[in-house]
TORTORBA-111314 format. One line per 2 residues: number of its first residue (from 1); their letters; for each residue z, x, y of C-alpha. Coordinates in steps of 0.25 Angstrom, whole numbers. Example, Ala and Ser with C-alpha at 12.3 -4.5 7.8 and 13.67 -1.06 7.14 Angstrom:
REM residues 2
1> AS> 31/49/-18; 29/55/-4
This chain:
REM residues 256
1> XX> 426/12/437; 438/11/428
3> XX> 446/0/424; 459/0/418
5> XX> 466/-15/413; 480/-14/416
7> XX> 485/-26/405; 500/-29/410
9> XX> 508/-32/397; 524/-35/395
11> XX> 529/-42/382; 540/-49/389
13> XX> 536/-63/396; 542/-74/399
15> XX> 535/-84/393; 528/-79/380
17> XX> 538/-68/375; 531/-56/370
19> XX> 517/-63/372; 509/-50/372
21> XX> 514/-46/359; 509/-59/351
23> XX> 498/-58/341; 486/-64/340
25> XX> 474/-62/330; 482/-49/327
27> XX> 484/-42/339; 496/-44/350
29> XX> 492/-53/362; 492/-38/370
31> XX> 482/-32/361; 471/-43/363
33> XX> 474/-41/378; 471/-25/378
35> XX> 458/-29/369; 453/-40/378
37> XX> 455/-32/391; 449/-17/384
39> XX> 436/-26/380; 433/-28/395
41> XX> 420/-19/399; 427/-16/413
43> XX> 440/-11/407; 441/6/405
45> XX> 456/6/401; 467/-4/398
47> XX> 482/0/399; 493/-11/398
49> XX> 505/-12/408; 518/-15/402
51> XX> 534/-14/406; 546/-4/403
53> XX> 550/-16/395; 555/-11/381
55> XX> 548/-26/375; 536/-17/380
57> XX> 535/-7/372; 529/-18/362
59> XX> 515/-15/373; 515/-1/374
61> XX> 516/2/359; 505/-8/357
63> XX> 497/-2/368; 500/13/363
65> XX> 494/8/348; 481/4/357
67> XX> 480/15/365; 483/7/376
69> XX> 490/15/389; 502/7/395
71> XX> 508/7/408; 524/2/407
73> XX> 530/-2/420; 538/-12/428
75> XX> 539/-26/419; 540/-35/432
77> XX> 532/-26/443; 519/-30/437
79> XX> 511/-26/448; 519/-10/447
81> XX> 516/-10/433; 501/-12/436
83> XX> 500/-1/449; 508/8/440
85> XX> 500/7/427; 485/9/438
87> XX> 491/20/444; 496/27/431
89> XX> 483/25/424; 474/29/437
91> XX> 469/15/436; 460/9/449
93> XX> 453/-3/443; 462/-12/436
95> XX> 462/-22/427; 474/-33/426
97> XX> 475/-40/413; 488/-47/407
99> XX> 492/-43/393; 494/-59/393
101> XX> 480/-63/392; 474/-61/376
103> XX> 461/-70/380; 456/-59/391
105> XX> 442/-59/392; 435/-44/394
107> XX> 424/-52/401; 433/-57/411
109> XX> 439/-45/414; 426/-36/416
111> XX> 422/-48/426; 433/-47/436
113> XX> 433/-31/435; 417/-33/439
115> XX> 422/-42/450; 431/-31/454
117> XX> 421/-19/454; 409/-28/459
119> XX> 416/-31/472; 424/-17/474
121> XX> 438/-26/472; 453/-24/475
123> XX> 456/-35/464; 448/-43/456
125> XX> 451/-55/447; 449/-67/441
127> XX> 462/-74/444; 463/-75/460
129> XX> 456/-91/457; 461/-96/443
131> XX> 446/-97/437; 448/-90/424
133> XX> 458/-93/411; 472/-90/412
135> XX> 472/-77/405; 459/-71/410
137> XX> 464/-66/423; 460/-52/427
139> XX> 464/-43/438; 458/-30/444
141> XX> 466/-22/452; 460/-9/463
143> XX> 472/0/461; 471/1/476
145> XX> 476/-14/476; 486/-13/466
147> XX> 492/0/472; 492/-10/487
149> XX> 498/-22/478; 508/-12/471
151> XX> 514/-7/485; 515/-19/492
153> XX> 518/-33/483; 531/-37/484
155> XX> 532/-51/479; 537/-53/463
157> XX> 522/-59/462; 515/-49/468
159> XX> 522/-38/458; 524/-46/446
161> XX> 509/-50/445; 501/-38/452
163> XX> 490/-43/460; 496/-57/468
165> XX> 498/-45/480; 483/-41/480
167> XX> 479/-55/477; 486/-62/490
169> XX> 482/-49/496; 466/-54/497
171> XX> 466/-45/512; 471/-31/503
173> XX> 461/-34/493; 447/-37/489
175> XX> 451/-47/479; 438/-53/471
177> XX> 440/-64/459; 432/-70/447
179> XX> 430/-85/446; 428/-91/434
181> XX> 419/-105/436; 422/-113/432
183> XX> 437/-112/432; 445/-109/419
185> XX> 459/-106/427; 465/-118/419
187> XX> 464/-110/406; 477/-105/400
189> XX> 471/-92/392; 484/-82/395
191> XX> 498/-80/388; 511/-83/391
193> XX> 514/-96/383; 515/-99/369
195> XX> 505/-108/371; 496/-97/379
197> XX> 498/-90/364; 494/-104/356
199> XX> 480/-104/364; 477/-90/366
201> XX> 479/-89/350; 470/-98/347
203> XX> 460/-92/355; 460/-80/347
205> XX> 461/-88/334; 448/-94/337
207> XX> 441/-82/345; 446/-68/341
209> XX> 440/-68/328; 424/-69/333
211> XX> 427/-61/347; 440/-54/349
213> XX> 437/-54/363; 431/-68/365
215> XX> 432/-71/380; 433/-83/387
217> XX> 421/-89/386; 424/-89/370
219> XX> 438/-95/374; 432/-106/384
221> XX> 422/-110/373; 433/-111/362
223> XX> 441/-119/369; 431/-129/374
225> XX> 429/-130/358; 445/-132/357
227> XX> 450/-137/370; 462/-142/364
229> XX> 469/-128/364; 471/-125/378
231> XX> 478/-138/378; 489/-126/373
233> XX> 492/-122/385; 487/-127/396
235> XX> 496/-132/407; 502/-117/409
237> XX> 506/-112/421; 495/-101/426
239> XX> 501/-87/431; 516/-94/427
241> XX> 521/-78/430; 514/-76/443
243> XX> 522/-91/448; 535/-87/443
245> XX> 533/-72/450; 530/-81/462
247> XX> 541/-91/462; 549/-76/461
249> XX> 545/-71/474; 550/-87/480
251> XX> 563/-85/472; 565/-70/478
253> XX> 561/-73/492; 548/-64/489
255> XX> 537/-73/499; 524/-67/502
């Protein structure tokens, strides 16, 4: 079975401008991401999803000099950008990674696309309880269910963010989720801070140079060694864009 990573990237954001462009260890934030997600045993092809945004032709000429295919598409219909981009591609087994989250483990994502085949899945994740880093989430999507999830949301939520539709929808779906135990959801390891960028830095500072795709267990143990720097930012919000795409629907009358 072939699996394609569809890696959904926009250098405009709200809280971090341009956060996918920053340079660590030599490489932009984007380009760590791609390298993370292509070292995954599970993963065939990657392709990166981006917008008609003139800002974005920063991540199309980037992915051209990788030889990387892209997929541009509607900057707010999140969830049209990705059914586009699979139906384009011919994709039926994807792979939902954000180009916001340079400390992706490989392991991780071949574990929840196991998950997924093991138990002939819809949707498979390691997201639906919290157990896992902020930054390590992973979706996979049956283009079935994405085509189903594509036709009928309708709440800001539901477009801006993808899989919220198949995720209420447990009846649809066979849904199956990775726990991690015990539970590391109060780890902030994704970036949309300048302090996400302060922490995540200094994890590669420390890491990349022995493994340049250290994992998590290599992160855990560094910070056990240095607890003082998730002190950086910790007490951050989790899924700050999926609680404001939420407070939309209230604003707009838009009430599932």
């Amino acid at each position: 079975m072939r699996v394609t990573a569809i890696i959904q990237a926009r250098v405009g954001s709200t809280r971090l401008s341009k956060k996918i462009l920053r340079k660590i260890k030599g490489k932009t934030v984007l380009e760590h991401v791609l390298n993370r997600v292509k070292a995954a045993k599970n993963i065939n092809n990657v392709i990166i999803a981006t917008t008609l945004n003139r800002e974005d032709l920063e991540i199309v000429k980037i992915c051209s000099n990788l030889g990387i295919s892209v997929y541009c598409g509607s900057e707010d219909d999140v969830l049209d950008r990705y059914y586009q981009a699979s139906r384009i591609f011919n994709i039926e087994h994807i792979v939902r990674i954000t180009s916001d989250c340079p400390l992706i483990d490989p392991e991780i994502i071949d574990a929840v696309v196991d998950l997924y085949f093991a138990n002939d899945a819809d949707y498979a994740t390691n997201a639906l309880l919290e157990t896992f880093p902020d930054g390590e989430d992973v979706e996979v999507i049956k283009h079935s269910a994405l085509k189903m999830a594509w036709e009928n949301a309708r709440l800001i939520s539901e477009r801006e963010h993808v899989t919220p539709y198949i995720k209420k929808n447990p009846h649809l779906f066979k849904i199956v989720n990775l726990e991690h135990k015990p539970s590391l959801g109060n780890k902030r390891w994704t970036l949309d801070r300048e302090e996400d960028f302060e922490f995540i830095r200094i994890i590669y500072d420390n890491l990349y140079d022995i493994n340049p795709l250290f994992g998590m267990e290599e992160i855990l143990h560094f910070l056990e060694e240095h607890p003082e720097i998730e002190k950086l930012n910790n007490g951050i919000i989790r899924n700050e864009g999926y609680l404001k795409s939420l407070r939309e629907d209230q604003s707009k009358g838009q009430l599932g």
